[in-house]
Backbone bond lengths (Angstrom), bond angles and torsions (degrees), N, CA, C in turn:
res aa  C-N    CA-C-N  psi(-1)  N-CA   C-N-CA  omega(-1)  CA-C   N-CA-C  phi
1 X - - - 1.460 - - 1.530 109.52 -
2 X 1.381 117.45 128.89 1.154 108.86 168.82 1.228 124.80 -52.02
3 X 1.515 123.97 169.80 1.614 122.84 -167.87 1.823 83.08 -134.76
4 X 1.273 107.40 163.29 1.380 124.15 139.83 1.511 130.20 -144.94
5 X 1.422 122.70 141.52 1.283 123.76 -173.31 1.706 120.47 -82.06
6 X 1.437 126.76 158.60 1.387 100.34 177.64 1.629 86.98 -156.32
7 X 1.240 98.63 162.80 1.430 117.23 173.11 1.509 109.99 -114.62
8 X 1.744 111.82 114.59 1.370 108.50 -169.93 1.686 91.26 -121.92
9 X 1.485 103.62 124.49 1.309 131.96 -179.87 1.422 105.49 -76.41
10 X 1.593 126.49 122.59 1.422 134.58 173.99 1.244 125.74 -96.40
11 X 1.672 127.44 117.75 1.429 112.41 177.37 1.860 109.01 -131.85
12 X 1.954 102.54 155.29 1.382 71.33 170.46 1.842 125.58 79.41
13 X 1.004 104.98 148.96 1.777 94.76 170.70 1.345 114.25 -8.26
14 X 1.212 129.62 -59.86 1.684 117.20 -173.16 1.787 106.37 -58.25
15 X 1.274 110.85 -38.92 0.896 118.46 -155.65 2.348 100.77 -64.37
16 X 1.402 89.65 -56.25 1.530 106.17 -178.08 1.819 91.88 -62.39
17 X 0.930 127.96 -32.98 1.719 108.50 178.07 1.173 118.32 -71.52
18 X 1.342 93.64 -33.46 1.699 108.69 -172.91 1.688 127.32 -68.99
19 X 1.570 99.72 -18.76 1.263 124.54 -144.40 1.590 121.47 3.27
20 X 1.448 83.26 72.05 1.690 105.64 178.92 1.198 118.69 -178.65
21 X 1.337 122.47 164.99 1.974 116.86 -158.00 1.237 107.70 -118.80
22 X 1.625 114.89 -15.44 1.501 120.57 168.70 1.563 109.95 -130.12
23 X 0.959 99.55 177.76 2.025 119.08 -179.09 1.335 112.79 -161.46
24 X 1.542 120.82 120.43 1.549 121.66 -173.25 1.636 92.75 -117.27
25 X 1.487 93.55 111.30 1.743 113.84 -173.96 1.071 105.69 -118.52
26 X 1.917 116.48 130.52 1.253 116.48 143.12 1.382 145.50 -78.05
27 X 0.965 130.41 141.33 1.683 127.87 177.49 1.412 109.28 -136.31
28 X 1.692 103.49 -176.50 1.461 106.29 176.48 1.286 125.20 -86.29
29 X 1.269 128.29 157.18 1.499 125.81 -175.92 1.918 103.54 -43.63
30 X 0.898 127.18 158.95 1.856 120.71 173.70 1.263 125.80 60.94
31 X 1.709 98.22 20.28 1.833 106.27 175.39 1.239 103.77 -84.80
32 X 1.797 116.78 126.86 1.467 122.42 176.11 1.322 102.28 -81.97
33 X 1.518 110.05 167.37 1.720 124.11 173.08 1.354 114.40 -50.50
34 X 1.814 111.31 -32.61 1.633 103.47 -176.10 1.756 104.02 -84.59
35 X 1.414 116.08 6.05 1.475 102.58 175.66 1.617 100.97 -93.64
36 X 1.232 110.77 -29.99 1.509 102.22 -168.98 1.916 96.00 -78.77
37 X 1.136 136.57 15.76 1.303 118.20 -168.33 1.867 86.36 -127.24
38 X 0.925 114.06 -29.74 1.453 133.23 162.07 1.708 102.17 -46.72
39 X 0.953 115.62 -66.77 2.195 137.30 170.06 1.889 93.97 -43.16
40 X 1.019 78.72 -53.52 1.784 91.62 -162.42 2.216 107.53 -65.30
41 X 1.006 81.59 -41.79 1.718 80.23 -169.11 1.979 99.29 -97.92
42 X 0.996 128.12 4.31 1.125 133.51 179.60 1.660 109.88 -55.26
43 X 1.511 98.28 -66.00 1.607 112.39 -147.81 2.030 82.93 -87.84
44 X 1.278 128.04 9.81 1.566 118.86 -171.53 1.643 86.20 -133.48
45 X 1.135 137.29 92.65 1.767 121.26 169.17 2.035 104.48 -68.68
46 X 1.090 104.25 -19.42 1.655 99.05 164.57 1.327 132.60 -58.74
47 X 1.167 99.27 -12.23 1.704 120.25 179.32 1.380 104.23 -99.43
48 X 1.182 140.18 -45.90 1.483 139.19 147.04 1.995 118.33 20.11
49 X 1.330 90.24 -65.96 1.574 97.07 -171.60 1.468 112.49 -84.38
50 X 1.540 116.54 6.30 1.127 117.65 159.35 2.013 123.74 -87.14
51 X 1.183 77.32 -8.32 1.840 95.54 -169.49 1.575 108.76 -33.90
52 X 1.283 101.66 -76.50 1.217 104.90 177.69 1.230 135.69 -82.02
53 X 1.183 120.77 19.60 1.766 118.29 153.01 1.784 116.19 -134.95
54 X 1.103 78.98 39.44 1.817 104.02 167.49 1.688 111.50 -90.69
55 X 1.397 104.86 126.76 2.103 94.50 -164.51 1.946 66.38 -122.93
56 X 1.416 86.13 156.04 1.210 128.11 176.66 1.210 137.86 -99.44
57 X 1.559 138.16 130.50 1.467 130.16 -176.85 0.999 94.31 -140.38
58 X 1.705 110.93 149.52 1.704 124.05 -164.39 1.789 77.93 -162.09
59 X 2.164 98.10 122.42 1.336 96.29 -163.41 1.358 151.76 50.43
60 X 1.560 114.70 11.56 1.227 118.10 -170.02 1.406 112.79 76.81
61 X 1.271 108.84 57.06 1.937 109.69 178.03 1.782 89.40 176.04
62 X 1.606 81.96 117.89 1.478 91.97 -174.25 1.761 108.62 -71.37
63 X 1.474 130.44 122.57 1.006 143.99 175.49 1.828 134.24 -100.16
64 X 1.257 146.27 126.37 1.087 127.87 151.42 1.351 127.90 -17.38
65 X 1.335 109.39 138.18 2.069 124.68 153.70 1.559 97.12 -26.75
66 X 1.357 142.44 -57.50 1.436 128.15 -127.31 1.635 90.05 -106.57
67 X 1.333 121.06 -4.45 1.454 118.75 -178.46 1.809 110.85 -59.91
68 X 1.350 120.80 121.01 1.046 125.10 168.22 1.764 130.28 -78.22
69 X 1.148 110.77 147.26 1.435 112.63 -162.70 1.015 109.84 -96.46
70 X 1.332 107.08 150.54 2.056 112.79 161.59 1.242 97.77 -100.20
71 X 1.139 80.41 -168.61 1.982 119.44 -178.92 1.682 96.95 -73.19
72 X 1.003 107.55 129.50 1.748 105.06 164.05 1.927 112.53 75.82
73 X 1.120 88.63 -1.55 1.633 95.07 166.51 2.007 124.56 -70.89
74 X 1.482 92.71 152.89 1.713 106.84 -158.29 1.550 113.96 -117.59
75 X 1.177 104.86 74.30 1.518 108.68 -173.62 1.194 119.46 -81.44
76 X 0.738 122.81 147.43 2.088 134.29 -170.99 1.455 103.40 -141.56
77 X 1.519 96.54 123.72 1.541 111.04 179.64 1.693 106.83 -93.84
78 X 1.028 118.00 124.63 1.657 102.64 168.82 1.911 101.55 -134.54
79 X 1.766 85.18 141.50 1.307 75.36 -162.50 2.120 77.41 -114.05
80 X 1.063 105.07 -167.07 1.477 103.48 -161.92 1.356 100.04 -78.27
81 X 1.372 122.17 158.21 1.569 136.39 174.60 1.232 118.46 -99.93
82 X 1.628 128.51 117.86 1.365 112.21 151.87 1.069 118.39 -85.63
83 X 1.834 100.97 -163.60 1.457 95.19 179.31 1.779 90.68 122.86
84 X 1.270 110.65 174.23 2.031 123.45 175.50 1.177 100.63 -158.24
């Protein structure tokens, strides 16, 4: 099966769970953004209640969940900011 690699950019809550600002993940060829955030919030259920108002960037262009990935693609999770 094909594989593809990706670079998923951490900010924010992911970032403090993660204690780290990047993640170089493999998946299968035709993995969408909501599978890799699916990967991502799995092994943390504290991250859970961020699920759904987490917006997405793939290359610097904010994209839908259903956007499919390449090889060498740069996803950035952002989940909302507080703060004033």
């Amino acid at each position: 099966m094909e594989k593809i690699t990706v670079t998923v950019k951490l900010f924010a809550i992911y970032q403090e769970v993660y204690q780290t600002s990047q993640l170089n993940l493999e998946f299968p060829a035709y993995t969408s953004v909501t599978e890799v955030l699916n990967y991502i919030i799995v092994p943390y259920p504290q991250l859970e209640r961020w699920r759904n108002v987490t917006r997405f960037g793939v290359n610097l262009q904010f994209v839908s969940g259903e956007k499919i990935l390449e090889n060498g693609d740069e996803i950035v999770l952002i989940p909302p900011v507080s703060g004033g």
